[in-house]
Legacy VTK file of the C-alpha trace (Angstrom):
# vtk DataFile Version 3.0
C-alpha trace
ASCII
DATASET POLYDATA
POINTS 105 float
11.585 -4.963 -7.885
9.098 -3.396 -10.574
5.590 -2.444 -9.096
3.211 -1.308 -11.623
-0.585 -0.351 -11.044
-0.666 -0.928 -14.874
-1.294 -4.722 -16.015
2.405 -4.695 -18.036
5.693 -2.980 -17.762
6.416 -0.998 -21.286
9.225 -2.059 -22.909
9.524 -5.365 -20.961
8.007 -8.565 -22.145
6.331 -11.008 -19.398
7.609 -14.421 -19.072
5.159 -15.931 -16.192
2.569 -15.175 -14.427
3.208 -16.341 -10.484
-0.076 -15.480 -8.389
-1.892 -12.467 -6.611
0.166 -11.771 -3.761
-0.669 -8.622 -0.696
0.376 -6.558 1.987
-1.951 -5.196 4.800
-1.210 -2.764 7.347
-3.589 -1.879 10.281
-2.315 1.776 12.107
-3.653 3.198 15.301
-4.363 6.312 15.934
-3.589 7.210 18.957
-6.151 10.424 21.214
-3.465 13.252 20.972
-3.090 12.835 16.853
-7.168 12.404 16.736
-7.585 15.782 18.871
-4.979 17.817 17.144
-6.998 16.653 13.798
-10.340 17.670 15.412
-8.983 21.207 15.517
-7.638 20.954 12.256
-10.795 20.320 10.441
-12.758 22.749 12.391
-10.035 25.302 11.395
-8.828 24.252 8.004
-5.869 22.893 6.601
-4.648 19.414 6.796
-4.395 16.859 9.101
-0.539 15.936 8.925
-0.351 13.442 11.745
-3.106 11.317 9.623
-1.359 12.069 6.406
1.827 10.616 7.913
0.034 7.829 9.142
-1.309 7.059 5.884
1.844 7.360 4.593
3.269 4.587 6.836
0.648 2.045 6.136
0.897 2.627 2.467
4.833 1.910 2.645
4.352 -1.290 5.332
1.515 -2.982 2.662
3.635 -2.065 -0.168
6.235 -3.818 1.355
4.824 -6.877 2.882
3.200 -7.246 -0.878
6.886 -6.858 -2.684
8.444 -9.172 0.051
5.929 -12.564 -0.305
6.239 -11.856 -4.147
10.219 -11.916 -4.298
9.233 -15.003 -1.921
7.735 -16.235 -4.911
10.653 -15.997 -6.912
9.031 -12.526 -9.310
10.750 -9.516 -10.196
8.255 -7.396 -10.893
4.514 -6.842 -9.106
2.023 -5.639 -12.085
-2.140 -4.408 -11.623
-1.342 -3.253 -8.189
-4.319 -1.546 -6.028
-4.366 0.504 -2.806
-7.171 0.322 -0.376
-7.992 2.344 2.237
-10.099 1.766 5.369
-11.060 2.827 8.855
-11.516 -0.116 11.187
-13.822 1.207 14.134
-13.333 5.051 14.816
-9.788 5.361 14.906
-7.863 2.454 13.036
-6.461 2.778 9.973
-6.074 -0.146 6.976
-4.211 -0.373 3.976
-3.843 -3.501 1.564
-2.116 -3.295 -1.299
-2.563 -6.539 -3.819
-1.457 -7.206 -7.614
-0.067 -10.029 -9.500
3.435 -11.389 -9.052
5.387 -12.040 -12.199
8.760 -12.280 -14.206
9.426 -10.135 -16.704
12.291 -10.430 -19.153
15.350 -7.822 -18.215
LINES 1 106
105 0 1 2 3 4 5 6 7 8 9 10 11 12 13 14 15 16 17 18 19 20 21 22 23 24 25 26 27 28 29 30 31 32 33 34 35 36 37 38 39 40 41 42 43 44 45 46 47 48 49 50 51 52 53 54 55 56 57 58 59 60 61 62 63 64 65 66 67 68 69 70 71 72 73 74 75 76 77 78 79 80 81 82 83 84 85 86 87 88 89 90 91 92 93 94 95 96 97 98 99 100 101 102 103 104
């Protein structure tokens, strides 16, 4: 499956347009990765265990999205957007949305 943040796919010509579809993922993070970060932002550098964590959410939305739009029957996710949140002081969110469609191959 095609997943664009751009509202077309060059070269490819769309055929139908099938509905906003999303992903959402919610991470912990659990004391030992939030003191280890603590010390990493007093000291410099970056804060891997977050990064990863990021990382995760990013690929569990992007995939939750991709999954209800081949549900829909589309090849091909176009205008898709990444959000990110912190729920309380140490939860993470990530949605990922865009528009399900079928694109000529």
């Amino acid at each position: 499956m095609v997943i664009s943040t751009t509202p077309n796919i060059e070269g490819k010509k769309i055929k139908n347009y099938l509905g906003i579809v999303s992903g959402e993922a919610i991470l912990g993070a659990n004391i030992f990765r939030d003191f280890f970060a603590n010390i990493t932002d007093i000291i410099g550098g970056r804060a891997a265990s977050y990064e990863s964590e990021l990382r995760k959410a990013k690929d569990i939305a992007l995939n939750e999205m991709m999954q209800q739009a081949y549900s829909m029957g589309a090849n091909a996710v176009v205008g898709v957007d990444l959000d990110y949140e912190t729920i309380g002081q140490s939860m993470l969110m990530v949605s990922a949305s865009g528009t399900a469609i079928i694109v000529e191959d």
